[in-house]
C-alpha positions, 0 to 999 in steps of 0.5 A: 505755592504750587497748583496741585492740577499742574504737570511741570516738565522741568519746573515749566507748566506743560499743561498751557502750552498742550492748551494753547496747541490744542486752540491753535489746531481748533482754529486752524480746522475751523478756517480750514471747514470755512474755506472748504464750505466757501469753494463749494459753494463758489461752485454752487453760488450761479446754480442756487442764484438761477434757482432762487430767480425761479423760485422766488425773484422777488427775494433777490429784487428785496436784497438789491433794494436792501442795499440801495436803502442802506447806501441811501441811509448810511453811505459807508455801512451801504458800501461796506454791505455791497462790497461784503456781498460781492466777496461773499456772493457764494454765502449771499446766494446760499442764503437767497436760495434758503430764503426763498425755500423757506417763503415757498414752504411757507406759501404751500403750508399756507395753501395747504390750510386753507385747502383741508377742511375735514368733514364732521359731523356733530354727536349726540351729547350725553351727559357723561357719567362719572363714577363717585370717589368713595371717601374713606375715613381719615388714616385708612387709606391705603397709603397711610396703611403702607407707612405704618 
């Protein structure tokens, strides 16, 4: 039996082959946005590495010391990570330098808080006054009157 959704050119279902050029072309753009983003930020990567070092050396000092953990603790995972690290140093030195943004935000919000405390001073409290709710009569509300 014939699906009801399938356009047939020629007794042959065309509707598989437009997906697959579809997914093709999907992934072609993706590789091709992922290479573009890889030879900018190759460019970038020594720029965002000497920020990062002015920043905050200590997150490039903890990502060393990472790896020299990780070689310590399971040689072949260590290696693989160096070496990943060396042939994607344009993404490891993004990375460092949002890292290190984002220790800094968090340094200053710190600061900040601690910094900025607001005068007051304290009311005389009153007893606050609350008008009563009258209680009508079962039926006679208001609502009660529109659905009837």
């Amino acid at each position: 039996m014939e699906g009801k959704n399938e356009f047939k050119v020629n007794g042959k279902p065309i509707n598989l082959i437009i997906g697959l050029v579809v997914l093709a072309v999907f992934i072609i753009g993706l590789l091709n946005l992922a290479r573009f983003l890889y030879y900018i930020f190759s460019f970038l990567a020594p720029v965002l590495l000497i920020a990062t070092a002015i920043i905050d050396h200590k997150v490039i000092l903890n990502y060393g010391k990472w790896i020299v953990q990780l070689v310590n603790k399971n040689p072949l995972m260590g290696i693989a990570a160096g070496l990943l690290s060396l042939f994607f140093y344009p993404v490891v030195a993004a990375f460092l330098f949002s890292k290190a943004m984002f220790k800094k935000q968090l340094k200053q919000a710190e600061n900040k808080e601690k910094e900025e405390f607001i005068n007051f001073e304290e009311m005389d409290s009153k007893p606050l006054k609350v008008p009563e709710v009258r209680k009508e009569g079962a039926g006679s509300s208001e609502y009660e009157d529109l659905i009837d």
